[in-house]
Each structure stands twice: as structure tokens, then as C-alpha cells.
C-alpha positions in Angstrom: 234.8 -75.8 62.5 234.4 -72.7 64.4 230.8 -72.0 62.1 229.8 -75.5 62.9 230.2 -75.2 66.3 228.6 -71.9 66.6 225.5 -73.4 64.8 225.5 -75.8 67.1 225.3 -73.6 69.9 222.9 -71.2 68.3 220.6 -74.5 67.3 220.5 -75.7 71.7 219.9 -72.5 72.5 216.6 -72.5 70.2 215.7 -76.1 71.3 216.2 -74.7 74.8 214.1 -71.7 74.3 211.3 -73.8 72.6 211.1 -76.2 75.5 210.8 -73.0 78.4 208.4 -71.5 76.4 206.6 -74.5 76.0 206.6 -75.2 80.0 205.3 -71.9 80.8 202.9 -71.5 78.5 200.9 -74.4 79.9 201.7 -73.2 83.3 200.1 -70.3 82.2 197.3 -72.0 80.6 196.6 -74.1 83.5 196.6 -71.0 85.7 193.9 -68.9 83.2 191.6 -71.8 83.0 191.3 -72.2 86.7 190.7 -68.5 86.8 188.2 -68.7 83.6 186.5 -71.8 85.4 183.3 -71.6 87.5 183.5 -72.6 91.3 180.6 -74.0 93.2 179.8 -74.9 96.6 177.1 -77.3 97.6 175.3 -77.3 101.4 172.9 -79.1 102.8 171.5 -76.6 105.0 170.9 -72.9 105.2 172.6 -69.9 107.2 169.7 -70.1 108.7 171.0 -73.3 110.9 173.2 -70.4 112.6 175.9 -73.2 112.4 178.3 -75.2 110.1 176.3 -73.8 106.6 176.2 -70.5 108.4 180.0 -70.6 109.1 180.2 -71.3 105.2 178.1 -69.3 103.8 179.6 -65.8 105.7 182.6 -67.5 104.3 181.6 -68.0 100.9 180.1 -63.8 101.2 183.4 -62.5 102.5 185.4 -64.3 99.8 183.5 -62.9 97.2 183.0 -59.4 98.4 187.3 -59.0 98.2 187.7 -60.8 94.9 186.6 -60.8 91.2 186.2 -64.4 90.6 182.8 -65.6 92.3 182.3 -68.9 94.2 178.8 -70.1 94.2 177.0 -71.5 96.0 173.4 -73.9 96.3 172.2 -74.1 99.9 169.7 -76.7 101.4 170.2 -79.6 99.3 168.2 -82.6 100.6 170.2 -85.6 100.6 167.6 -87.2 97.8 168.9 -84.9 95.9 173.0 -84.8 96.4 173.7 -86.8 93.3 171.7 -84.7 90.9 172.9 -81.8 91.6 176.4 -82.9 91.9 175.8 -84.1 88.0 174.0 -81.0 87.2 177.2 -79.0 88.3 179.7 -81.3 86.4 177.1 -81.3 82.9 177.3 -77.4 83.6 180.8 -77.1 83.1 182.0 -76.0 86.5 185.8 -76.6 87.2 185.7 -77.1 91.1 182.9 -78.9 92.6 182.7 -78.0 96.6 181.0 -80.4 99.1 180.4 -79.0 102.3 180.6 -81.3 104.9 181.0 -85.2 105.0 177.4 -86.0 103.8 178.6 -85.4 100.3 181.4 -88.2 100.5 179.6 -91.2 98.8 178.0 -89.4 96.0 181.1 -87.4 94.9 183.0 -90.8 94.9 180.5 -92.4 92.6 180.4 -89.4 90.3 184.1 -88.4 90.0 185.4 -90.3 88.0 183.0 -89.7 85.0 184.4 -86.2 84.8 188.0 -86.6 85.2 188.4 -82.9 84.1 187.0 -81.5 87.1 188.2 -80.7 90.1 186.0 -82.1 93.6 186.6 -80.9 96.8 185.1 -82.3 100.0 185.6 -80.1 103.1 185.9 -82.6 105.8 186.3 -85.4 103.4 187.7 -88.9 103.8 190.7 -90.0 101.8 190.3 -90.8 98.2 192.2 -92.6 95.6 190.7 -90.7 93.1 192.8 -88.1 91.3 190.5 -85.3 90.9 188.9 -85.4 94.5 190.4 -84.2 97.6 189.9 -83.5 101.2 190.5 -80.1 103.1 190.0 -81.3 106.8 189.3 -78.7 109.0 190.9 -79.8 112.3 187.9 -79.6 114.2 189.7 -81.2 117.1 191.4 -78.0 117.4 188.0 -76.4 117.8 186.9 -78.7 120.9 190.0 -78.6 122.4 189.2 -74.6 122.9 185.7 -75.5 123.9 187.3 -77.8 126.4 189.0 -75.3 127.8 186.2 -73.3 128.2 183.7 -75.5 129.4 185.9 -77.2 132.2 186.5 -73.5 133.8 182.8 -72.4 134.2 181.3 -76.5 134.7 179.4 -76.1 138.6 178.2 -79.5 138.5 180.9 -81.2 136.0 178.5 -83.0 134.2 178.8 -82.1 130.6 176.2 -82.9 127.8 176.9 -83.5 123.9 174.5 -83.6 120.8 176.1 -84.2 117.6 174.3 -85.3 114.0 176.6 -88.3 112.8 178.6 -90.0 114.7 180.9 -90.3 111.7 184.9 -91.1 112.7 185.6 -87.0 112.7 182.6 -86.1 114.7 183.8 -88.7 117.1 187.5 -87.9 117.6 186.1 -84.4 117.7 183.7 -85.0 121.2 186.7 -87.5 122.6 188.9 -84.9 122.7 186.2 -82.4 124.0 184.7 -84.5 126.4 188.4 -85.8 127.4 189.6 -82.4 128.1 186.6 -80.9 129.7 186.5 -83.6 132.2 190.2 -83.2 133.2 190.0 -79.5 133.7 186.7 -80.2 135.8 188.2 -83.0 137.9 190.9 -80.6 138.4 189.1 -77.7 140.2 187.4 -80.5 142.7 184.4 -82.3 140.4 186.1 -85.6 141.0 182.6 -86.9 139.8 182.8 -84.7 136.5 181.7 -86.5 133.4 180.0 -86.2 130.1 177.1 -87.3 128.3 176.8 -87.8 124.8 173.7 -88.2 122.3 173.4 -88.5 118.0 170.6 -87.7 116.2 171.5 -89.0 113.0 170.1 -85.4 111.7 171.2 -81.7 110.7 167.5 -80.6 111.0 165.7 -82.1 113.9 165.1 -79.6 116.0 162.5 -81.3 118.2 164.8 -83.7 118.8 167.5 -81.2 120.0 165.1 -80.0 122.5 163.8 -83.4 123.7 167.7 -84.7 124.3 168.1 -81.5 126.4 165.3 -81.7 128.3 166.9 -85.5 129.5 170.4 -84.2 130.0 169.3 -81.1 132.2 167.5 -84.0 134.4 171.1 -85.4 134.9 172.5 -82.6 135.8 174.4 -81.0 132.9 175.1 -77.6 132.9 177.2 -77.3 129.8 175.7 -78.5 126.8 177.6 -78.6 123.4 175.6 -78.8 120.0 177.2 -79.6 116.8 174.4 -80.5 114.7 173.5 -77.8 112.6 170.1 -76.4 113.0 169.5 -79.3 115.5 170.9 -76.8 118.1 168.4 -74.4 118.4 166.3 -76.7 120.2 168.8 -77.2 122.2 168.6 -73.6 122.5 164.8 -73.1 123.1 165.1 -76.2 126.1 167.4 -73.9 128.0 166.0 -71.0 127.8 162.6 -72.4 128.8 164.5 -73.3 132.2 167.1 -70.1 132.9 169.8 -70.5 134.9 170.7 -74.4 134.7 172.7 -74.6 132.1 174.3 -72.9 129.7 176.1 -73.4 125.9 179.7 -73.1 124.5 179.0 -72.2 120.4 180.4 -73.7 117.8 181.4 -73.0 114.2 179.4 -69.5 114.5 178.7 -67.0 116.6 176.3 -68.5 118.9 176.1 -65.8 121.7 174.5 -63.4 119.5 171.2 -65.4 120.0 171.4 -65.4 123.4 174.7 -64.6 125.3 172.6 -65.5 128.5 172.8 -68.6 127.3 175.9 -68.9 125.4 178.4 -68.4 127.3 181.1 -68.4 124.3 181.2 -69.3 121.1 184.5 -71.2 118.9 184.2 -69.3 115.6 185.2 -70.9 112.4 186.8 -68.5 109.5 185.4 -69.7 106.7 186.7 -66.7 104.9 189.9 -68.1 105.4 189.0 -71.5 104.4 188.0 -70.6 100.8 190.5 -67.8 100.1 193.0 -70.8 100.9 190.9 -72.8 98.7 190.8 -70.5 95.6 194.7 -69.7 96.2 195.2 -73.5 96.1 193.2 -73.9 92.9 193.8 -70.7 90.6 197.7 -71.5 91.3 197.1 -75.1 90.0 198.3 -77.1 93.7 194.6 -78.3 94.5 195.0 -81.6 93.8 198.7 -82.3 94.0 197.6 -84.3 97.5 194.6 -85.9 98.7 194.0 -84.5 101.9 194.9 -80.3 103.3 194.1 -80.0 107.2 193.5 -76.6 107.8 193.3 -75.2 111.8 195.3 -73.1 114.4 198.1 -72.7 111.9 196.1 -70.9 109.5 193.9 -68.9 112.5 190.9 -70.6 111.5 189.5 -70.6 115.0 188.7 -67.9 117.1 186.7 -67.4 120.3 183.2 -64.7 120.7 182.6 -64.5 124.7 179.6 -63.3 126.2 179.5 -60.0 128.4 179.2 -62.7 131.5 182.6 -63.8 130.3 186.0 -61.9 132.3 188.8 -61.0 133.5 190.8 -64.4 134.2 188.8 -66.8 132.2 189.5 -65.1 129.2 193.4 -64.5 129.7 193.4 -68.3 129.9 191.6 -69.0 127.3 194.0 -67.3 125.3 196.9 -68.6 126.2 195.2 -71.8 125.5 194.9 -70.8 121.8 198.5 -69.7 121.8 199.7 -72.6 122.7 197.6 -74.8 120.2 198.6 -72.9 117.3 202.3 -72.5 119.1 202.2 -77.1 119.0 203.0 -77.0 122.4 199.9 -79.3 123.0 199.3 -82.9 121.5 195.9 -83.5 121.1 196.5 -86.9 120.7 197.7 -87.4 124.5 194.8 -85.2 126.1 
């Protein structure tokens, strides 16, 4: 009995053993082939824009200056051409598929689920039901919320203008909370008249049209102007400058003030770095994918702020306390 009961044990234990092994070896496996896997990120624009592809591309070159696996990347992809080269990637054999920005929504949802072995990502995404497609969000409203800040503090007139591209449901809750926010602060230091104009252009690239719109909005008195349109700002940009000192810019996603800190007053810096090291941590550890959506902000110091040499002394202290606070939750973005 005692020899039967000792092969017994001895015969659980090797069951037992089997089935560990078994579990970590494909854990293992799982982890190598996201490592062995190719990674590629697709942009409709250039860094040239000095904005959002910018902000991703210095990401994109940080990332893979520390690390030995490589993210690629394809830049200025017309929208013609999203879905071919969203095929070409998958035909190629890459394991994550990257879409930077929103644009890339529709075509990644058609092609998805013909290649249910890879991996898409859509930074600022909507929500899928898809199993291999997810959404990191960067919480942009986060972003304008600084920008707010800023804005409201140096506004003379309290009249505040806006360009954006798309007027897609992120863009928008992005400028409400901006344009929200700004206003208060203004209305607060004595512009009870402070208020904020708002334009689309339904483009990344038209920078003609970025210069037209601000042309109109310095005739109605805007001396803060906000551009979050890729390279549709540096018309923006070239407006101002052709009329120096009525209005000036608060940056966004890069480091604006480097251009012209005469004109940019202070830039809200996005860490794209940050972004993809998450990203690849996410993936080679097999967790990209176990949700459908990652926001990504304050809590991950994903923002930061560039001010220009005009920029001092009490501004900036407050400022920073404002970021502190953000990424402390003391503030509810949804009740500003």
C-alpha cells in the first residue's frame, strides 16, 4: 500500500511538473515572439509639421536610440493611401501595426480582422470590438487644461482664438475644456467679456488656410491663438509674425517656442518617448491587448511645459502647481 501510494504521489508530482512547464513555456514563447516581431508606426505627416508627427517621430528616435528592438516608422502617408500600406505592413509580417492619430480608425477596422495574428494599435483610437485592435488615448484634455492655464494668465483682451484639423469627438472635448478654462481664468482677472473663437479646417496640411483664419481672428481681437492642426499651424505662425505684437501662441504637442519664442509664448510638450517605451513594455510583456483602450497622461508625465525667455517669475510657479495638481487628481476636468 505504502508503494502504491508513493507512486501515486510521485506520478502528480510529474503531471504537475508537466502542466508548469507547459504554462511557462508558452509564456515564454509569447514573450520571444513579440520580441522577434517587427513593430511599425504609420504617420500621416512629417516632423517637419513641428507638431503631433513631430511629437512622434522624436518619440519614435528616443525609443530606439536606448533599446535593441527598433520601431519603425513610414511618415507622410496620404490618406489615398492608408489602406495600402496598412496591408502592405500586415502581408510583410509585422507583429504590431501603429496608427498615429485618429485618421487611421476606419481603415484599421476594415483590415483587422483579416489578420487576426497581428497586433493594431491606434494612438487616439476609438473603441473597438475587435480583439487584436486597441486604443492608447493620450489624454489630451490633460494637455489643454495646462494650456488653459496658461493662456488665461497672459490674455489682455480675453478673446481667445482656436484652429483645429477635425473636429472629431476628442479634438472637441479637448478645445471645450481649453476654451472653458481659459475663459474662466480670464473672467477672473476682470475680462468679464473674455471669450473664444473657434475654427476647423478639415486638414493637417493647409497652411494657407492657417494663415487666412488668423488673419480673421486677429480682426476680432484675439491675442491668444491655439493651433492643433499639424503643419496647419505654421500659417498660423507666419500671420502673426507678419503683425508683431497682437498676439501671441501657447504650443502644443512640440516645442513650439523654438521657432519663435516672440511668438510663442509656451509650449505643452508631449513625451512621446514615454508613449512608445510604454507601448513596447505593454507588448513584449504580452498585456497589449488584454483591454481595448490605455489612456495615457499626467500620471505617466507625459506632459510637460517649454516657456519662452518672456515667460517669469510668478506665472511659471503657477503654472506648476497647476500640473501638480492634475497629475496629484485634485482637479476634475469634467467639472471645469
Amino acid at each position: 500500500m505504502k508503494v502504491q501510494r508513493n507512486r501515486k504521489e510521485y506520478f502528480y508530482i510529474i503531471i504537475v511538473s508537466c502542466i508548469l512547464f507547459f504554462l511557462f513555456a508558452c509564456k515564454h514563447i509569447s514573450y520571444t515572439d513579440a520580441k522577434s516581431k517587427k513593430v511599425i508606426v504609420l504617420l500621416s505627416g512629417s516632423e517637419e509639421d513641428m507638431s503631433w508627427n513631430k511629437a512622434n517621430i522624436d518619440g519614435i528616435k528616443s525609443y530606439n536610440a536606448k533599446n535593441d528592438q527598433r520601431i519603425e516608422y513610414i511618415e507622410n502617408i496620404a490618406e489615398k493611401d492608408f489602406e495600402r500600406k496598412v496591408l502592405q505592413c500586415a502581408d510583410q509580417g509585422y507583429g504590431l501595426i501603429i496608427g498615429a492619430g485618429a485618421q487611421f480608425n476606419d481603415v484599421i477596422e476594415a483590415t483587422a480582422p483579416q489578420y487576426k495574428n497581428t497586433l493594431f494599435c491606434i494612438i487616439n483610437g476609438s473603441t473597438f470590438n475587435q480583439k487584436n485592435i486597441v486604443s492608447v488615448q493620450i489624454k489630451e484634455e490633460e494637455a489643454a487644461y495646462i494650456a488653459s492655464c496658461i493662456a488665461g494668465k497672459l490674455t489682455k483682451t480675453g478673446v481667445f482664438a482656436n484652429i483645429a484639423g477635425f473636429p472629431n469627438e476628442p479634438m472637441k472635448k479637448m478645445l471645450d475644456i481649453y476654451e472653458k478654462n481659459a475663459v474662466r481664468i480670464a473672467r477672473e482677472r476682470g475680462l468679464g467679456q473674455a471669450h473664444c473663437l473657434r475654427a476647423y479646417t478639415n486638414s493637417w496640411d493647409n497652411i494657407d488656410l492657417g494663415y487666412k483664419i488668423t488673419e480673421q481672428v486677429l480682426e476680432e481681437n484675439a491675442d491668444i491663438v491655439l493651433v492643433y492642426a499639424n503643419k496647419v499651424w505654421q500659417g498660423s505662425l507666419k500671420a502673426l509674425q507678419e503683425e508683431p505684437g497682437k498676439a501671441s501662441m501657447i504650443g502644443i504637442a512640440t516645442n513650439q517656442c523654438s521657432i519663435d519664442e516672440n511668438i510663442v509664448l509656451a509650449s505643452v510638450i508631449f513625451d512621446f518617448d514615454k508613449v512608445y517605451t510604454w507601448i513596447m513594455g505593454e507588448y513584449k510583456n504580452g498585456h497589449l491587448g488584454k483591454q481595448r483602450v490605455y489612456p495615457l497622461g499626467m500620471s505617466q508625465d507625459l506632459f510637460h511645459v517649454q516657456f519662452s525667455k518672456k515667460i517669469q517669475g510668478q506665472v511659471i510657479e503657477e503654472i506648476n502647481a497647476a500640473q501638480k495638481d492634475l497629475k496629484a487628481g485634485r482637479i476634475n476636468l469634467g467639472k471645469e
